[in-house]
C-alpha positions in Angstrom: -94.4 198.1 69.7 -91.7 199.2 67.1 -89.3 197.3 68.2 -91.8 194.1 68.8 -92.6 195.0 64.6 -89.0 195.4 63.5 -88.2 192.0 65.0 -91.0 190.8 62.8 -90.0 192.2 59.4 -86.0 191.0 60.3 -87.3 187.4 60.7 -90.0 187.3 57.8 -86.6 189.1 56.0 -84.4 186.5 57.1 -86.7 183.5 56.6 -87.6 184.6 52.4 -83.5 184.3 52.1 -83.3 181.5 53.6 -86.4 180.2 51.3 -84.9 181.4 48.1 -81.7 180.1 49.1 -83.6 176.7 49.3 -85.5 177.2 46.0 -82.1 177.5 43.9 -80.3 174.7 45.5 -83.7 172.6 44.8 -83.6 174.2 40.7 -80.6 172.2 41.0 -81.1 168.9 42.0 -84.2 168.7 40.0 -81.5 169.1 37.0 -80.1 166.0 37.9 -81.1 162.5 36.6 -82.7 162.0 40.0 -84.2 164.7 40.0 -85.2 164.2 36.6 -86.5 160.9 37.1 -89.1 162.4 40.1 -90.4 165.6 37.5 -90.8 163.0 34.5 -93.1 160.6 36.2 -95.0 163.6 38.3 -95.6 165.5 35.4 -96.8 162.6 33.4 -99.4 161.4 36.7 -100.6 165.6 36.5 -101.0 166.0 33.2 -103.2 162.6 33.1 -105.3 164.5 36.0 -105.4 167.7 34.9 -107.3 166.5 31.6 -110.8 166.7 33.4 -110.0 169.7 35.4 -110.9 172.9 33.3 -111.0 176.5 34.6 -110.0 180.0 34.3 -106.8 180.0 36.6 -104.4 177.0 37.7 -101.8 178.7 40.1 -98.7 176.1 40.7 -96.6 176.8 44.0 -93.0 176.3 42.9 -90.3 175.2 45.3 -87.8 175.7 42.1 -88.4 173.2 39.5 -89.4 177.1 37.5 -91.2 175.6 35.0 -95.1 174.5 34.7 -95.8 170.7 35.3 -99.0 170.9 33.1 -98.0 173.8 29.9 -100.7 172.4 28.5 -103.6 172.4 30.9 -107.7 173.0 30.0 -107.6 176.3 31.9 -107.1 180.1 30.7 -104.0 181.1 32.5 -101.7 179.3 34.6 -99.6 181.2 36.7 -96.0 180.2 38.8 -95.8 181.0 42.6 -91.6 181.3 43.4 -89.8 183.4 46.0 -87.1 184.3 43.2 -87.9 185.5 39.8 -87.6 183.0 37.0 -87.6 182.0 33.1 -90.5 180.0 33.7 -92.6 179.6 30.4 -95.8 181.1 31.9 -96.4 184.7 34.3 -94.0 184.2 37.3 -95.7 186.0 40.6 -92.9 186.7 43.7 -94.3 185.7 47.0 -94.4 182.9 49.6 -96.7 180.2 49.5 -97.7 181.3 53.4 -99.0 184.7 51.8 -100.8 184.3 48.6 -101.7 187.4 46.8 -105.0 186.2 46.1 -108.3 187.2 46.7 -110.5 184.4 48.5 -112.5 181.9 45.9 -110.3 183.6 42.8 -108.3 180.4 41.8 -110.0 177.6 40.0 -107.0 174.9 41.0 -103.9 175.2 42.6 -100.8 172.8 42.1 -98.7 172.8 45.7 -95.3 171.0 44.2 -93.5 170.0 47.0 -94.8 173.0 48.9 -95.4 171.4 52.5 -91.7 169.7 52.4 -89.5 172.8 52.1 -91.8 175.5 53.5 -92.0 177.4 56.8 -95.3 176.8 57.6 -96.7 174.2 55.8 -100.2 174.1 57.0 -100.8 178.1 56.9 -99.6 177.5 53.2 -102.3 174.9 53.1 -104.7 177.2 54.7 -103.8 180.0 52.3 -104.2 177.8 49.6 -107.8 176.5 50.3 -109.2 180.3 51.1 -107.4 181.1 47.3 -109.6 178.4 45.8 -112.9 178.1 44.4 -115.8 176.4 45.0 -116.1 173.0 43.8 -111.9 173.7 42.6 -108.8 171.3 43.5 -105.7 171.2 45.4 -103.5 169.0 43.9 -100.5 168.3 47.1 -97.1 166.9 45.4 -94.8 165.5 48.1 -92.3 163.5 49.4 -93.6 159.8 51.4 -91.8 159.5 54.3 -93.2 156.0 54.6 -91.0 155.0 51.4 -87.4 154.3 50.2 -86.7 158.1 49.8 -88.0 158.9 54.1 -85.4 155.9 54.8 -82.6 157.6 52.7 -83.5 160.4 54.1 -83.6 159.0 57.7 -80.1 158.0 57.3 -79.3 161.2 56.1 -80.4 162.8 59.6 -78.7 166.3 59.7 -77.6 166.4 56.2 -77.9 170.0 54.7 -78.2 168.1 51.7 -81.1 169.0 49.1 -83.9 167.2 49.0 -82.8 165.0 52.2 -83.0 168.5 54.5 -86.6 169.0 53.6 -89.4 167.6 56.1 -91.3 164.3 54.5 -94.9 164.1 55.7 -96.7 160.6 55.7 -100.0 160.8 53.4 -102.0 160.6 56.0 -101.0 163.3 58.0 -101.6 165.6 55.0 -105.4 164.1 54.4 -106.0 165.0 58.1 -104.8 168.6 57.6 -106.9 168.9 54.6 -110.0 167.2 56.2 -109.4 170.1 59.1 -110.0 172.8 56.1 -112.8 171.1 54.4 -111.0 169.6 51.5 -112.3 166.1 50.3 -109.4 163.9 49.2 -110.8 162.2 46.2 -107.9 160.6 44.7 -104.2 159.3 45.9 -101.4 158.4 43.6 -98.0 156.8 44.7 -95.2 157.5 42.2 -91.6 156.4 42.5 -90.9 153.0 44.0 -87.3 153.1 42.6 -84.2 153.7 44.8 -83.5 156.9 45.4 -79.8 156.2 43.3 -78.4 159.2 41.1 -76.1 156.9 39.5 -78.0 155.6 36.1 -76.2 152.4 35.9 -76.7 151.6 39.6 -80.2 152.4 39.1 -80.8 149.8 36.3 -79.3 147.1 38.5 -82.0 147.2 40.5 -85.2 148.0 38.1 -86.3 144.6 39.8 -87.0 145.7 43.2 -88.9 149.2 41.6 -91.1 146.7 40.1 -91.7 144.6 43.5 -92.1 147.6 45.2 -95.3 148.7 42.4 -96.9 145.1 43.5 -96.2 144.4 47.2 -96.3 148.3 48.6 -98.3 149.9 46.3 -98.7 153.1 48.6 -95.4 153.2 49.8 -93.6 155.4 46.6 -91.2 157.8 47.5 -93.6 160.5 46.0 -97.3 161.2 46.6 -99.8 163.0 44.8 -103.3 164.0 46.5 -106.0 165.7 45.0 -108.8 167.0 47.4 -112.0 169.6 46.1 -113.4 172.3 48.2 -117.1 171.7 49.0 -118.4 175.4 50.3 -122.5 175.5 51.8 -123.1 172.2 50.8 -125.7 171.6 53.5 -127.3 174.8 53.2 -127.6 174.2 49.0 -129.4 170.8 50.3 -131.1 172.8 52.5 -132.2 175.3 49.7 -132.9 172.3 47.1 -135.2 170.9 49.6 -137.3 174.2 50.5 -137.5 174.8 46.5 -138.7 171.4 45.9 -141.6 171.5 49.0 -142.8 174.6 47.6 -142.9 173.2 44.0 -144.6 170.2 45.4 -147.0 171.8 47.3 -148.6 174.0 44.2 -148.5 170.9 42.2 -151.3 169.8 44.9 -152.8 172.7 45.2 -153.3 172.5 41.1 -154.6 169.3 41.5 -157.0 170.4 44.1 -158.2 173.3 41.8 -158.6 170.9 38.5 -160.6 168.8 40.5 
């Protein structure tokens, strides 16, 4: 049994360096105009969502960007989820995303940026997520589209070791089905990023065209998704509720009607 434990520990050991080995390299390709490029237009689609979305705690799992995609959210506190400690502008909190350090129904919304492409596990960090969350709160899933330009770069970069192209890019609606498994309702779906994935600026520019034809003719198909699903807990047994209190109202309204007359 010691033995079977040790083995354990060494792998969860050897997976979190791994991971933060991952984050940092990622930290750095987001600094790049790429990189850039993919934080300026998610961070403008999030803050636009996050406007409705008030609370006490938004919690965004980090995969090395270290900084919050909404400072200026409608909630109380915002905390960062990272593997390594970070200069983020908000309280940082060590741990993976497959082991929260929250207590079930304690987060208002949670932010999963790019979560499911470069984790271990990405549906227990889904699962961990929606247990986290509370009632009637949001997951908002950031990710790359494998159905896009950036899967096909990445398809040709097949083995690469090369951040982003080494992470795994899930289609949208394999993400929706894990989501539907957990209870989450998937109320809106944005596609960001129709551009070629091209570091070079001036290349870039060259072909602004085709990101605009992209936009018309595949409007679904941007190299970056953004879902956001809400967690409906005892719905049918509030109906259920709702409908006994209203019978019993209704039945001493006739019985007051009885007596008057």
């Amino acid at each position: 049994m010691v033995s079977i434990l040790s083995k354990r520990l060494k792998k969860l050991k050897i997976t979190s360096i791994l991971g933060a080995e991952r984050e940092g390299l990622l930290n750095q390709w987001f600094q790049t105009p790429l990189g850039q490029q993919l934080i300026s237009e998610q961070s403008d689609c999030l803050q636009s969502i996050m406007k409705s979305k008030f609370g006490q705690h938004l919690v965004q799992l980090d995969t090395g960007f270290y900084q919050p995609l909404v400072p200026n959210a409608p909630v109380g506190c915002l905390s960062l989820i990272a593997l390594e400690n970070n200069s983020a502008a908000c309280p940082v909190i060590q741990a993976a995303p497959e082991q929260l350090p929250f207590s079930p129904d304690s987060v208002d919304h949670i932010i999963l940026h790019h979560t499911l492409d470069f984790c271990e596990n990405p549906y227990q960090a889904l699962r961990e997520s929606e247990q986290a969350l509370s009632e009637e709160g949001y997951i908002i899933v950031v990710g790359f589209n494998s159905f896009s330009w950036w899967g096909l770069r990445k398809l040709f970069s097949f083995g690469s070791k090369n951040i982003p192209w080494k992470g795994r890019f899930f289609s949208v609606n394999r993400v929706q089905d894990w989501l539907g498994l957990l209870g989450l309702e998937v109320q809106q779906h944005y596609s960001l990023l129709h551009s070629l994935p091209i570091q070079k600026t001036s290349v870039h520019e060259k072909f602004y065209w085709l990101d605009r034809l992209s936009q018309i003719v595949l409007p679904k198909f941007g190299g970056c998704y953004i879902l956001v699903a809400q967690k409906h807990v005892g719905s049918v047994t509030l109906i259920g509720k709702r409908w006994r209190t209203f019978k019993t109202q209704a039945a001493v309204q006739r019985a007051n009607i009885r007596n008057e007359s």
